[in-house]
N, C-alpha and C positions, 0 to 999 in steps of 0.2 A: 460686312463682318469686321471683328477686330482681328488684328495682327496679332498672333502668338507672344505673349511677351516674356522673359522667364525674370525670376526674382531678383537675378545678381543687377538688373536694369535698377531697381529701385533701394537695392540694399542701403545703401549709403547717401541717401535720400537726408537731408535731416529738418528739423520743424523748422518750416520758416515763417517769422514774425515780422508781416510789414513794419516800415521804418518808422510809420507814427504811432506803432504801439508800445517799442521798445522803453519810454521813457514809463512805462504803465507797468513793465514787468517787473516782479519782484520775488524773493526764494521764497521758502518754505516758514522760513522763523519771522521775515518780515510779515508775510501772509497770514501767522496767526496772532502777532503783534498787532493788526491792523485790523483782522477781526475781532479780536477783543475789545479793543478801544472802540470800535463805532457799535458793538453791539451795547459796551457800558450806556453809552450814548444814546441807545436806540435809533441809528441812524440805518435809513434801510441800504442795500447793498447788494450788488451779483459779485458772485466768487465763478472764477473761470480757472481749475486747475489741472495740472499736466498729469500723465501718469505718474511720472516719478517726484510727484508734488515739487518741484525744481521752478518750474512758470507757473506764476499766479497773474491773474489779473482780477482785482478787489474794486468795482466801480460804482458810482450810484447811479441812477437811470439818464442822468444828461450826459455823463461822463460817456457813457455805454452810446448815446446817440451820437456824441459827436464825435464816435470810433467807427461811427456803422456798422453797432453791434445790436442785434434783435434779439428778444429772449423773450420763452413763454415759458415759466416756470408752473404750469399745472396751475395757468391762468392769469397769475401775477407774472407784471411785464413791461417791456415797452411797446408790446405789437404796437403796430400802428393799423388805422381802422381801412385803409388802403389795402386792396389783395388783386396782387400781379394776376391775369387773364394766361392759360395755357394754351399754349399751340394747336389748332385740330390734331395734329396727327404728332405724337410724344412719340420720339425712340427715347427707347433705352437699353444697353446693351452692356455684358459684362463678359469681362476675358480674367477666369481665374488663373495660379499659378498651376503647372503643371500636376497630377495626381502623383504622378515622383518627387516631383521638387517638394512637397506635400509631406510625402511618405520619410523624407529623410530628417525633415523637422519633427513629425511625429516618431518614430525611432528615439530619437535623441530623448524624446521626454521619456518614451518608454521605457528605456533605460533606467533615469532615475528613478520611475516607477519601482521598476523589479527591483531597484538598490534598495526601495526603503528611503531616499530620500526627500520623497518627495508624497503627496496621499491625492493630489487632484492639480491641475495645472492647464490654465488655462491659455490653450494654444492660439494666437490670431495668423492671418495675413492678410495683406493689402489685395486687391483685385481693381483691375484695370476696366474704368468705367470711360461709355461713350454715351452720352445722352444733349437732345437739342433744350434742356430748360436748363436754366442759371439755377444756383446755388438759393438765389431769394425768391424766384417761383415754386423751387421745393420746399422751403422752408413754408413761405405762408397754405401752400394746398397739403400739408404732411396731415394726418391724422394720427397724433402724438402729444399727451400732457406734456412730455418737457423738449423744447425745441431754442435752439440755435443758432443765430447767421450772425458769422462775421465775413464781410463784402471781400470779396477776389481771396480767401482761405478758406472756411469749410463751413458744413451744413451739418446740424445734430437733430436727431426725430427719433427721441430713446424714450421707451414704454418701461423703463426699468428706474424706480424710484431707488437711493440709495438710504437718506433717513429722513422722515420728518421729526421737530423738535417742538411740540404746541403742546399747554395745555400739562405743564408737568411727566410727558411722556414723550419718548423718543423709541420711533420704530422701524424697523429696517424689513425691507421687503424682497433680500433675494432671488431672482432668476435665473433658474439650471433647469433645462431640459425644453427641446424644440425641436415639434413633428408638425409634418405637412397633414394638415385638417382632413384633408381628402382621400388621406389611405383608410379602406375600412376599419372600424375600429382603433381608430388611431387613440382616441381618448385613453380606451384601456392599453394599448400599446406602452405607451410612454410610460403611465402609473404604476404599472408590472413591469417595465425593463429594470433589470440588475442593475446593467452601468448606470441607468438614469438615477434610480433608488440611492445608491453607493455614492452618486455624485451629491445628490441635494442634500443625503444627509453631511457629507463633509462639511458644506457649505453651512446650511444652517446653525452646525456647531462652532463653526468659527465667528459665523456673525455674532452667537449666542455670546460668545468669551471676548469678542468685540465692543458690545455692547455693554458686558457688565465691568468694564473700565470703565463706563464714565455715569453708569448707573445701577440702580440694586435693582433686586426681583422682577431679574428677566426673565420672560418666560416665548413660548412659540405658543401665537394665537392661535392663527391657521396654517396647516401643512401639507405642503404639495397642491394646491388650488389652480384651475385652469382659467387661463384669459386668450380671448383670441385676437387676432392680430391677422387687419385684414392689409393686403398687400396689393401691388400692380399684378401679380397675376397667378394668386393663391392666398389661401387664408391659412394662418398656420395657429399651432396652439402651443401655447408658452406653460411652464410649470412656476409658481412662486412658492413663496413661505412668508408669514407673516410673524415679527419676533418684536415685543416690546420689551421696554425698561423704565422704571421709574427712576427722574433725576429730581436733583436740589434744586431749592427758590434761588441759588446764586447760580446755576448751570452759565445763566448766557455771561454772568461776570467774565468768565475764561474763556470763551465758545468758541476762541479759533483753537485752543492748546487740547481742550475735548475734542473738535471737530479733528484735526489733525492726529488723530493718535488714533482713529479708523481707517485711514487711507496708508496703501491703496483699499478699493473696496474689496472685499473677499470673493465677492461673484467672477470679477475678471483679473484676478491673481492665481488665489488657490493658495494651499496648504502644507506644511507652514509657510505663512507669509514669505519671511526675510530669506529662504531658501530657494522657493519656488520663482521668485520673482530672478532669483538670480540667472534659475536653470531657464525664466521666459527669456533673458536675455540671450541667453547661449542657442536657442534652437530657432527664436524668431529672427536671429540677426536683421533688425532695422528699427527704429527708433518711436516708437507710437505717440508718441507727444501728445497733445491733446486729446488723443484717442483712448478708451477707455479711463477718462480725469472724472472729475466731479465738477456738474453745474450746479449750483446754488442761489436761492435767491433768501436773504434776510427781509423779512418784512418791518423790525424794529420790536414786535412782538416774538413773533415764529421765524422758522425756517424751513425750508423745503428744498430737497438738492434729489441729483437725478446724476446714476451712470452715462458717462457720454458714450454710449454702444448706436449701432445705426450711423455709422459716420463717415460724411464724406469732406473730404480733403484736396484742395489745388497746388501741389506742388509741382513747382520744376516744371508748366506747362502740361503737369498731368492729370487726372482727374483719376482720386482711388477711393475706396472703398475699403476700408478694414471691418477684419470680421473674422468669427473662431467660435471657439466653444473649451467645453470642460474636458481633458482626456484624463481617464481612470485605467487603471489596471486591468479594468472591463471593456473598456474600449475598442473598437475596431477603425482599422483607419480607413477605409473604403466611406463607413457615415460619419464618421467626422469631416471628410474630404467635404459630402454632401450636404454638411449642417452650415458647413462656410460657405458653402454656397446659395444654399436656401437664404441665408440671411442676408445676401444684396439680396436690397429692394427698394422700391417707395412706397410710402407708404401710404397711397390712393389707389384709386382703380379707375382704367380708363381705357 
């Protein structure tokens, strides 16, 4: 078993960027300078950014190999047609933060819940993972549209699309709410919980007001829709929403300054934005970098980009896992404690 670990271990933790990627990193305003320009161009391109849009990495597919950086963007990619062989016997093992050390970051959101400052707010932490497979045998066995490896840092296997841009239309597909398949009646469970109801509709409205900055007559396709999500050792079921928008024939002319002006995504911030993200800062104390950013792939036509959730990370010699959920007003922290938990996993069965 793992060692008990408590959070102050990782607090001050911060993202680290092997040395030969550093001359690749670039901020926020370079990032959609750089996307505009190769999009005028039609030049295709992976977007790799931070939560706090702050690191970007903008590459085309040789750049990205000769980084030792893999990417399936729901198909489009560099996979390579090679797939690492698993161990007979796979551990894997996870050591969450304490349900106190928990309870007092949850508290703190609460707080600006009951103020009024805040209407949903998406809590994570890290968990303290043990497992005998590398980073690139998860990646190639994950079962996940949009997937991730960069060599000796982290591994992404996230079922949460953020927008697709094809075809004169731009759509976002939100994810709020996540039960274990196997409690009776779990389906109805979720569809009838208050805080779950209370949460998605936050979400959807913000994506809604998200979306009509960079295009008109948005509207919600479909609402509250289940997908499952089968796992190493449960199958869970996920809530989404499906929301379009019609944009202009010059959309990709500007497509990093539109692109940019949705992030972060509303799934894993919460409401309003610029406030909430402050109060995620004040109750997570430690620094999520790459976790919860946006992966993207431009094809020269389209676009398709993906929440980085599901993610695991090598820092400092350690191997974690972040993970969270939505807290509402509704909330109880006992199944919030249990939804960060339920979300380590991998995403195969063995």
């Amino acid at each position: 078993m793992l060692h008990f670990f408590t959070f102050a271990m990782i607090r001050n933790i911060e993202l680290m960027i092997p040395q030969s990627y550093k001359s690749y990193i670039i901020n926020r305003q370079e990032a959609q300078e750089k996307m505009n320009t190769w999009a005028r161009k039609k030049k295709a391109f992976l977007l790799i950014s931070s939560f706090d849009q702050q690191q970007n990495l903008i590459l085309d597919k040789t750049e990205a190999e000769n980084l030792d950086i893999l990417f399936s963007i729901n198909g489009q990619g560099n996979i390579q047609t090679k797939k690492t062989s698993l161990p007979k016997d796979i551990s894997f093992e996870e050591t969450a933060i304490s349900a106190e050390e928990y309870e007092i970051a949850f508290q703190q959101v609460k707080k600006h819940l009951d103020y009024g400052n805040t209407y949903l707010v998406n809590l994570t932490k890290p968990s303290l993972v043990k497992t005998n497979l590398s980073f690139e045998q998860i990646f190639y066995h994950s079962n996940a549209p949009y997937k991730l490896w960069i060599k000796d840092k982290l591994v992404v296997f996230s079922p949460e699309i953020f927008v697709k841009i094809k075809d004169g239309i731009i759509s976002s597909y939100p994810m709020k709410g996540t039960i274990d398949a196997g409690i009776p009646n779990a389906k109805e469970i979720i569809l009838n919980d208050a805080k779950e109801i209370a949460e998605h509709n936050t979400i959807v409205d913000l994506i809604r007001n998200d979306l009509s900055m960079v295009s008109k007559n948005v509207k919600v396709k479909r609402f509250r829709y289940i997908d499952e999500v089968k796992t190493h050792y449960k199958t869970l079921l996920q809530v989404s929403s499906e929301i379009k928008g019609e944009i202009t024939s010059t959309f990709f002319q500007n497509l990093g300054d539109h692109f940019f002006k949705l992030l972060p995504a509303g799934s894993i911030s919460g409401a309003p934005k610029q406030k909430t993200v402050e109060i995620i800062k004040e109750a997570e104390q430690y620094e999520r970098g790459f976790y919860t950013g946006i992966m993207a792939y431009f094809d020269g036509e389209s676009l398709d980009s993906a929440v980085m959730i599901r993610y695991m990370e090598q820092i400092n010699g350690k191997m974690l896992f972040k993970s969270g959920g939505g807290i509402t007003t509704f909330s109880q922290c006992d199944k919030e404690y249990q939804e960060m938990k339920d979300k380590v996993y991998l995403p195969f069965q063995y």
